[in-house]
VMD Tcl script that builds the backbone (N, CA, C; Angstrom):
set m [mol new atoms 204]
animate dup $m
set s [atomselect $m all]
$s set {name element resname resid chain x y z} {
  {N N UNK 1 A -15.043 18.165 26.254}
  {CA C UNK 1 A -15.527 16.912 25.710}
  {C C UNK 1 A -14.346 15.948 25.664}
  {N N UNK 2 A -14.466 14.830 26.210}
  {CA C UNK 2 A -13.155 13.743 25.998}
  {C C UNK 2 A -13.485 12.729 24.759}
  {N N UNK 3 A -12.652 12.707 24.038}
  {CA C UNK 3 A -12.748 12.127 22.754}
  {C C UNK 3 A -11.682 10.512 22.701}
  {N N UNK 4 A -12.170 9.687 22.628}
  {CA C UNK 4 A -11.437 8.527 22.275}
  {C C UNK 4 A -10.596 8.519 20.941}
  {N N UNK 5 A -10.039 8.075 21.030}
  {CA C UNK 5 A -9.234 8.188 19.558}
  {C C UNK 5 A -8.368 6.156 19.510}
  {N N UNK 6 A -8.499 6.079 18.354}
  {CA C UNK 6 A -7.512 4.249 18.745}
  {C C UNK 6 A -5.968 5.196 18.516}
  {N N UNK 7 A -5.095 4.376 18.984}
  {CA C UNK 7 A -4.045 4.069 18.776}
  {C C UNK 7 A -3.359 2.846 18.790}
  {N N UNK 8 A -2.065 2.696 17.742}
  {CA C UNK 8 A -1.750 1.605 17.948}
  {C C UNK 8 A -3.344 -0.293 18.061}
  {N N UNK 9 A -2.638 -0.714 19.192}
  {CA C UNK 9 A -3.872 -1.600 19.981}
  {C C UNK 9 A -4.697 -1.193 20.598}
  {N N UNK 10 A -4.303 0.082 21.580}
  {CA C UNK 10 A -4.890 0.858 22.698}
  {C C UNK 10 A -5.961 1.878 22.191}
  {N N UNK 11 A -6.599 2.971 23.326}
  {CA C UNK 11 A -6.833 4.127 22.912}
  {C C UNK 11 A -6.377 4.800 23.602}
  {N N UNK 12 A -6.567 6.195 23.011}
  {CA C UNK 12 A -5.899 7.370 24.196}
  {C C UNK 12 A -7.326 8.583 24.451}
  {N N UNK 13 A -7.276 9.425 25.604}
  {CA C UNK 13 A -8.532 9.925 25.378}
  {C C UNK 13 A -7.390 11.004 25.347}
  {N N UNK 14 A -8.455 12.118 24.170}
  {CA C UNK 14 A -8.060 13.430 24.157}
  {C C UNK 14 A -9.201 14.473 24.842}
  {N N UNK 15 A -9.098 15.460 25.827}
  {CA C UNK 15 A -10.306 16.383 26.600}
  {C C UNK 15 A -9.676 17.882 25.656}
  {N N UNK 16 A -11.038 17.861 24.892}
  {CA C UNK 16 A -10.816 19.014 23.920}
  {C C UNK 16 A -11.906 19.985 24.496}
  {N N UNK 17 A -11.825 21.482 24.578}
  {CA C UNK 17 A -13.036 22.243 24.830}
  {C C UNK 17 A -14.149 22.548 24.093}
  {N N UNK 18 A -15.047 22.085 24.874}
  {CA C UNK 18 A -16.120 22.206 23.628}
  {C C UNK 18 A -16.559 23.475 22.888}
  {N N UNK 19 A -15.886 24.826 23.509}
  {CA C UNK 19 A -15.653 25.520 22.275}
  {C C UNK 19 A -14.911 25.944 21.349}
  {N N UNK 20 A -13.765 24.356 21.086}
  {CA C UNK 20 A -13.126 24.360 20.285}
  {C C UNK 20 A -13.359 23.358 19.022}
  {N N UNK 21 A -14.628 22.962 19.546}
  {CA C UNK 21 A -15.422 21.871 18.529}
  {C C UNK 21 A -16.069 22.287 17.294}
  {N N UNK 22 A -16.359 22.088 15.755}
  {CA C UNK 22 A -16.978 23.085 14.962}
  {C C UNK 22 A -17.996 21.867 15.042}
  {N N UNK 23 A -17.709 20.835 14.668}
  {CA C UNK 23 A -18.766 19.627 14.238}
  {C C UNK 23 A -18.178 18.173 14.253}
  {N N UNK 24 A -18.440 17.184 14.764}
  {CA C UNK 24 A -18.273 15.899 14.605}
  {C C UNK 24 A -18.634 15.208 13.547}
  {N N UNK 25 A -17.390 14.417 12.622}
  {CA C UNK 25 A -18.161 13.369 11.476}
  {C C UNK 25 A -17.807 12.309 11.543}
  {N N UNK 26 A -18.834 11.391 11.763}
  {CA C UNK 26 A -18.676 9.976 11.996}
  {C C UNK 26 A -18.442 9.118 10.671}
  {N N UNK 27 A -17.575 8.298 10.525}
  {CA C UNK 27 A -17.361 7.698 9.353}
  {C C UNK 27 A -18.673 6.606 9.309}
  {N N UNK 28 A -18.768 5.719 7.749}
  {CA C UNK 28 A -19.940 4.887 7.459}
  {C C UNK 28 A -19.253 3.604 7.792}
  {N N UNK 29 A -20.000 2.784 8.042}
  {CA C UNK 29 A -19.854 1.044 8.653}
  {C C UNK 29 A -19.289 0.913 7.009}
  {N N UNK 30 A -18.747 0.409 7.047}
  {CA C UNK 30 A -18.087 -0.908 5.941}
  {C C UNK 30 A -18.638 -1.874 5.983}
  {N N UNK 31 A -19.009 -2.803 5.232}
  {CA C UNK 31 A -19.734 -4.365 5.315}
  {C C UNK 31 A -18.600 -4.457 4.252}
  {N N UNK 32 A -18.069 -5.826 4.096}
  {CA C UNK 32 A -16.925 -6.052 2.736}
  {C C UNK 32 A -16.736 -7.827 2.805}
  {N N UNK 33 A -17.376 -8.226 1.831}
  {CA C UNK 33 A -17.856 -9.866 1.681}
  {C C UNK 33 A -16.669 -10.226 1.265}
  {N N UNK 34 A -15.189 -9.505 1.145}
  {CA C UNK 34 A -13.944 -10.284 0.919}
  {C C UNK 34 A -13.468 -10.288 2.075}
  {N N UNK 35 A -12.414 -11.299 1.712}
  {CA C UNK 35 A -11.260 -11.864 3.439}
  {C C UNK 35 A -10.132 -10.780 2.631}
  {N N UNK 36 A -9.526 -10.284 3.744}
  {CA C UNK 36 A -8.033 -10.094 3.741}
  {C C UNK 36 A -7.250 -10.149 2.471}
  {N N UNK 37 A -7.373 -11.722 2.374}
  {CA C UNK 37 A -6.185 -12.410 1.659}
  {C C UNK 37 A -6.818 -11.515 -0.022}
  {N N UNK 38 A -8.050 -12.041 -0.740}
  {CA C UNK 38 A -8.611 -11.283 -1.967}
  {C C UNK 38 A -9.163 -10.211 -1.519}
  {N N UNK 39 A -8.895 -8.938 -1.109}
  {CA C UNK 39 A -9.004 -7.393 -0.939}
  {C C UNK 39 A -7.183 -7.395 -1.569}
  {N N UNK 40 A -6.049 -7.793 -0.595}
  {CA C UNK 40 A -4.777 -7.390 -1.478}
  {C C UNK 40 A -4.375 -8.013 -2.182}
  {N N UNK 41 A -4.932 -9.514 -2.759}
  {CA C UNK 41 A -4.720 -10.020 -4.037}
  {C C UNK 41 A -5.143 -9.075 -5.279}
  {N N UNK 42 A -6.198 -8.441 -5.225}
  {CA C UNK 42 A -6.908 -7.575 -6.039}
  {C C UNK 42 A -6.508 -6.732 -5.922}
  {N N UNK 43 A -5.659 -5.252 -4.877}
  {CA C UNK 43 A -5.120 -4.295 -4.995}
  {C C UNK 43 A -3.697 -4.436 -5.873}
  {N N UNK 44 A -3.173 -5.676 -5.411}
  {CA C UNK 44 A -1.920 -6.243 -6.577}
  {C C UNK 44 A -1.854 -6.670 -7.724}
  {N N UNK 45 A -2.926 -7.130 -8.080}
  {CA C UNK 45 A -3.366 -7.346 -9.125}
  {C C UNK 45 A -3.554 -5.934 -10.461}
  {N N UNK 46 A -4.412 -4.725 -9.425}
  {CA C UNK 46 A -4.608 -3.499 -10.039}
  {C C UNK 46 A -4.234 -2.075 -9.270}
  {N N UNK 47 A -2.602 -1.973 -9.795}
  {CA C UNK 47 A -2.324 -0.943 -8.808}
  {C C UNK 47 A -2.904 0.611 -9.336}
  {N N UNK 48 A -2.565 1.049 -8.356}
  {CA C UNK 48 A -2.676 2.499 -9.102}
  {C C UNK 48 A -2.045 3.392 -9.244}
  {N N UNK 49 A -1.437 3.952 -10.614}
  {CA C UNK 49 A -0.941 4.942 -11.105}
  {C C UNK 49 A 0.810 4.392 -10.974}
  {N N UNK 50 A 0.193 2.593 -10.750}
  {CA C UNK 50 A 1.628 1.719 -11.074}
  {C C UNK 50 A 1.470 0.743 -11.654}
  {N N UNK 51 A 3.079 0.457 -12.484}
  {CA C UNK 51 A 3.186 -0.955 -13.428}
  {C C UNK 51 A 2.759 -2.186 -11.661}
  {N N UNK 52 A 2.233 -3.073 -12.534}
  {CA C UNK 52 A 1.996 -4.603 -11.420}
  {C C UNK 52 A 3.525 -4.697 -11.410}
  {N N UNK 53 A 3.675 -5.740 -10.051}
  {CA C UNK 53 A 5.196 -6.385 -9.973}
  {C C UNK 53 A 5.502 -7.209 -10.564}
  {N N UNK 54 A 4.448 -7.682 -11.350}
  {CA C UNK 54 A 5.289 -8.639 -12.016}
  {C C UNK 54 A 5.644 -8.207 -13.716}
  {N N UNK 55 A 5.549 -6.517 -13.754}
  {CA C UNK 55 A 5.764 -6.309 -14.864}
  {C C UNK 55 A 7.249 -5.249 -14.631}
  {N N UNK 56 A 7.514 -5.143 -13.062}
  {CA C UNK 56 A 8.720 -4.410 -12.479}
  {C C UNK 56 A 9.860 -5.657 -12.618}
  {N N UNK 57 A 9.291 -7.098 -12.190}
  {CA C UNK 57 A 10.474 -8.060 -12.361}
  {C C UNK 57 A 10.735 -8.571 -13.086}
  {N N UNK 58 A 11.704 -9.431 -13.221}
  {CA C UNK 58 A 11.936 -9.447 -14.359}
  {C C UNK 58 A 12.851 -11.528 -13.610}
  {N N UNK 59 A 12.870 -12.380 -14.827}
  {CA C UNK 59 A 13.081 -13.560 -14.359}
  {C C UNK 59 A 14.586 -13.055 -14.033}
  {N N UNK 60 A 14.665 -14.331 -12.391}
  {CA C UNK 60 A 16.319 -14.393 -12.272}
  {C C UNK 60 A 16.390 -13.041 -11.153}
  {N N UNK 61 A 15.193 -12.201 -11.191}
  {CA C UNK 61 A 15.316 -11.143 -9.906}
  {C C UNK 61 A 15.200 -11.714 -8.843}
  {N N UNK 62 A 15.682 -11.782 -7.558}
  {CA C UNK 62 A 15.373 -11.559 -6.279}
  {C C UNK 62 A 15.061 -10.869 -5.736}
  {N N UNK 63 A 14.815 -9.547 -5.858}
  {CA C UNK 63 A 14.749 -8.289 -4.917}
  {C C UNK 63 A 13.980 -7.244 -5.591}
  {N N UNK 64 A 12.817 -6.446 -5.286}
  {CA C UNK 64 A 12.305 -5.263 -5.695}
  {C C UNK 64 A 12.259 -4.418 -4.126}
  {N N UNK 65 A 12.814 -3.370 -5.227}
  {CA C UNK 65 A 12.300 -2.003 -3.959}
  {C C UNK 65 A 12.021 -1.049 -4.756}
  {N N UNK 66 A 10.577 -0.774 -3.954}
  {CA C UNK 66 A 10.030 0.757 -4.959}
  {C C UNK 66 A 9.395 1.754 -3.748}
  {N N UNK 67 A 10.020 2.892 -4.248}
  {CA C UNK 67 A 9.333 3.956 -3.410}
  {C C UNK 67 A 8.888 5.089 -3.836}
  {N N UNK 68 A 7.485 5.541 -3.289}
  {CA C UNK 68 A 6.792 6.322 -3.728}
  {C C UNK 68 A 6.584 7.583 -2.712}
}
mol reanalyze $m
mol bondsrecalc $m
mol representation Tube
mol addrep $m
C-alpha cells in the first residue's frame, strides 16, 4: 500500500506491506471560526501548566527565555 504522508511543504510516499497494516485512522475535519491571530492570542492569554508572560516579566525586561 503507498501511503502519502505531508512533509515539510511537500509529500513523501511511503510503500508499506499490506501485511504490515493493523488498521487505518483518519483524523476529524476541524471547522474553527477563529483566524490565526485570536487562536494564539488566546493560547497566551491561557497557558498551560504556565505563569502568562506577562507575569514572567517584569518592567525594564528585554528578554525572556523559557524552556520546557
Amino acid at each position: 500500500m503507498k501511503i502519502s504522508l505531508k512533509y515539510a511543504k511537500t509529500k513523501q510516499i511511503a510503500e508499506i506491506p499490506e501485511s504490515h497494516i493493523q488498521e487505518i485512522i483518519e483524523g476529524n475535519s476541524v471547522v474553527n471560526s477563529k483566524t490565526e491571530e485570536q487562536i494564539i492570542d488566546e493560547a497566551l492569554a491561557n497557558p498551560i501548566d504556565s505563569p502568562k508572560i506577562s507575569d514572567l516579566i517584569h518592567p525594564g525586561e528585554k528578554n525572556l527565555c523559557r524552556y520546557s
